[in-house]
N, C-alpha and C positions, 0 to 999 in steps of 0.2 A: 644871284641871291642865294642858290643852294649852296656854295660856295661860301658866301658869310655867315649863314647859318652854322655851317660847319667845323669854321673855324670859333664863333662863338659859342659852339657844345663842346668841343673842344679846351677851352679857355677854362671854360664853368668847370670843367668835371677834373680837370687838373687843380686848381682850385680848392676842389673838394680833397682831390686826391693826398692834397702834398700842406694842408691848413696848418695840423697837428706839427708841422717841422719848424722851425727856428727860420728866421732870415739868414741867408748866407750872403756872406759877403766876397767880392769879386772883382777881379779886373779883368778885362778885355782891349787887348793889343788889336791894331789895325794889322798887322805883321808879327811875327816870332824871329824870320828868319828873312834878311835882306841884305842887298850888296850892291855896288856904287857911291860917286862921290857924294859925299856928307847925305846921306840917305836921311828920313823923316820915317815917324812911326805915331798914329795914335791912342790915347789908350784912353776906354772910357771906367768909371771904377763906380760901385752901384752894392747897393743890398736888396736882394728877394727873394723871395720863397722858390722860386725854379732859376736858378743859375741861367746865368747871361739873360736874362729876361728884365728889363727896363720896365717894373708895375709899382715898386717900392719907393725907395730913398736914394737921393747921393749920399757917396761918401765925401766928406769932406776932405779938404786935403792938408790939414793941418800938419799932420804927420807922416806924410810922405815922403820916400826916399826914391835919388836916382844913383847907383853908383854906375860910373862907367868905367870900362874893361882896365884901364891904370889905377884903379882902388878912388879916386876920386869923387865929390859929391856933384851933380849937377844941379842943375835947377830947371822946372819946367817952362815951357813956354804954352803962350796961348790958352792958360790956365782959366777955365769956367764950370760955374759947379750950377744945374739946372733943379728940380725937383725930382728925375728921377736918375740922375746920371751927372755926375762931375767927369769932363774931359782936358783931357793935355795933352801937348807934344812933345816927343822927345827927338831932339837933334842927334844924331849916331855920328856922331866925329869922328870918334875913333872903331880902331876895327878890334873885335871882338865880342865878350859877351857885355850886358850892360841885364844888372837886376833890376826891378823897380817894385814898387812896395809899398808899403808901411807897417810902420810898429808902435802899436798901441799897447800903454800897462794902467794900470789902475785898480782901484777896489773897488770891491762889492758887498753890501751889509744891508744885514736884517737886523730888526731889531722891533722892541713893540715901545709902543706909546700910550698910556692911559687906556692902554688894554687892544690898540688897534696895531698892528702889523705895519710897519714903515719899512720898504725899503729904499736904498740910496747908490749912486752910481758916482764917483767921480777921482779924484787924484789922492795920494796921499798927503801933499798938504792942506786940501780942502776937506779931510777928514773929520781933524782937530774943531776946525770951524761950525760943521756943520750937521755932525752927529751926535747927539748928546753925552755928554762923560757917563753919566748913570744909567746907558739905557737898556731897559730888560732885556733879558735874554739876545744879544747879540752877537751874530754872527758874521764875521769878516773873511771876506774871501781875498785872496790877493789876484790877478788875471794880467797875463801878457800872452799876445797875439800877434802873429803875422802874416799878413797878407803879400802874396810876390805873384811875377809875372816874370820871363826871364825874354830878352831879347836879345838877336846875333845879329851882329854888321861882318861879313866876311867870313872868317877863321874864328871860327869857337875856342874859348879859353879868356885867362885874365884875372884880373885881383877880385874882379865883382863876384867870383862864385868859390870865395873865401867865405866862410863861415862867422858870427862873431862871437861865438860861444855863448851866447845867452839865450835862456828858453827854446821852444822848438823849432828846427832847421831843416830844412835840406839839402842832403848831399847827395849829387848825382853819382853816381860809377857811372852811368851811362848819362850825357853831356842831356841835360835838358830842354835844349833847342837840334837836337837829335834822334827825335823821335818817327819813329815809320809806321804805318797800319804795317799788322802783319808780326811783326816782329817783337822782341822781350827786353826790357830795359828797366835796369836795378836801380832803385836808390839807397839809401842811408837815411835814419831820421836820428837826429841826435838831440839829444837834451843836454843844457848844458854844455856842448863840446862831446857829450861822448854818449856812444849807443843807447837809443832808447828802446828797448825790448818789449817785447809781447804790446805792444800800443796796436789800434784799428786805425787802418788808414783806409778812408771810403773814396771810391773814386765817381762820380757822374759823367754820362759823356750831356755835350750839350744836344740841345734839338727837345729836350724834356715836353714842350710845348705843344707837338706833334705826333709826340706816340703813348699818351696819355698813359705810360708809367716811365717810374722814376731811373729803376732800370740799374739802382745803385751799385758795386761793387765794393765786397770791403777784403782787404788784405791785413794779414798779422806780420809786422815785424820779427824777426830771429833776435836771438842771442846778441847779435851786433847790431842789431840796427835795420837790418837789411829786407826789402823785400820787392820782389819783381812783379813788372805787369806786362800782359801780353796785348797787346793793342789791337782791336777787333776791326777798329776802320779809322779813317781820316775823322780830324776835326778836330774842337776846341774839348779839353777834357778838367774838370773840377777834382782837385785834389784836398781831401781836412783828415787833421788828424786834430787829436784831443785829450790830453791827461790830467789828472790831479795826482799831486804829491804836495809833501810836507816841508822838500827841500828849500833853499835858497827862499825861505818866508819871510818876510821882515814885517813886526808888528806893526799894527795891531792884530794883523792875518792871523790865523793860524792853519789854513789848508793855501795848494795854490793851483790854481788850473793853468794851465799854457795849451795854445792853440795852433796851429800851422793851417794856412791854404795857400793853392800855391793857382794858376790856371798854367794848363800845358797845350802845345800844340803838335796833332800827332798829324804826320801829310804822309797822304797815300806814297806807294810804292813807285 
């Protein structure tokens, strides 16, 4: 009983702790790094306020990507989306890396109506439809985001960890399913294909649940893009980055936010 207790002050004060922050969004791999024939991996993908923590929403999987290690698209299996967690499997056929993901774009607008504040979420052709032509003071945001998980069968490398130059990315210098407690490994964030500077990348380890602070880390990108983490211990690690610019907008926008998360897995020494 002091035990459930504990874990229920616990729950509450995190809760408290982390209310003020947005839902994040996440996926969590059964594996990162595996080997044997036609190996199996599962990945559950979810949004909540404390990373890897199952309290929120599934993600749907509408726009989900699997590309495996020859540039190829796969497809999930054993596909089920529950209320707070959407899961799938992925077949590892071939050997190396395989990304899996999604990429979401869309708008977002404000605007008033007979004096009350409307806002509106959805595609650009359901814009036209659904937003009115004359409406006050509106403001249109343009938004692309990616969500990745990166998993290994074998020998790391492959097409899957090609970039596609659009919105924000990750490039490992140090291979992403090669991560150690202990030790310093670089990435790249790119925008558009090429260095995205001075941006925050915030890193979470997971466990948030049980040491009742958030415990966040945030790193500045250089000049090129680049910036290193030194990995403090084992386990699953949240990665977001988040910009606004004016570039590559297409009306009715006229600002655009791009977003990157990635989840990493770091194993002890």
């Amino acid at each position: 009983m002091k035990t459930f207790k504990k874990i229920a002050l616990l729950s509450a004060l995190a809760c408290v702790a982390f209310s003020a922050q947005a839902h994040r969004a996440f996926l969590v791999p059964s594996s990162t790094v595996v080997a044997g024939n036609t190996p199996w991996v599962t990945i559950d993908a979810a949004a909540a306020t404390d990373v890897f923590v199952f309290d929120h929403n599934a993600l749907k999987l509408d726009n989900l990507f699997i590309t495996a290690p020859d540039g190829t698209a796969q497809k999930p299996e054993n596909a089920s989306t529950g209320k707070f967690r959407s899961s799938f499997d992925v077949k590892l056929s071939q050997v190396g890396s395989y990304k899996i993901g999604f990429v979401n774009e869309g708008l977002m607008a404000s605007y008033k109506e007979e004096g009350k504040v409307k806002r509106w979420r959805g595609t650009a052709e359901a814009f036209a439809k659904e937003v009115p032509a004359n409406a006050e003071e509106l403001q249109v945001t343009q938004r692309s985001g990616r969500v990745e998980t990166f998993v290994t069968n074998g020998k790391p490398g492959g097409k899957a960890m090609d970039i596609s130059g659009s919105g924000l990315e990750l490039s490992g210098i140090t291979h992403p399913n090669d991560l150690v407690a202990g030790e310093t490994a670089q990435f790249r964030l790119l925008l558009d294909g090429k260095p995205a500077a001075n941006v925050n990348v915030t890193v979470i380890a997971g466990g948030v649940r049980y040491r009742q602070k958030l415990d966040e880390k945030t790193f500045v990108t250089d000049k090129d893009g680049k910036f290193s983490i030194t990995w403090a211990s084992a386990g699953l690690y949240w990665l977001e980055a988040e910009l606004k610019d004016d570039k590559q907008v297409k009306a009715p926008a006229k600002v655009r936010v791009a977003s990157y998360v990635a989840t990493l897995e770091v194993l002890p020494q």
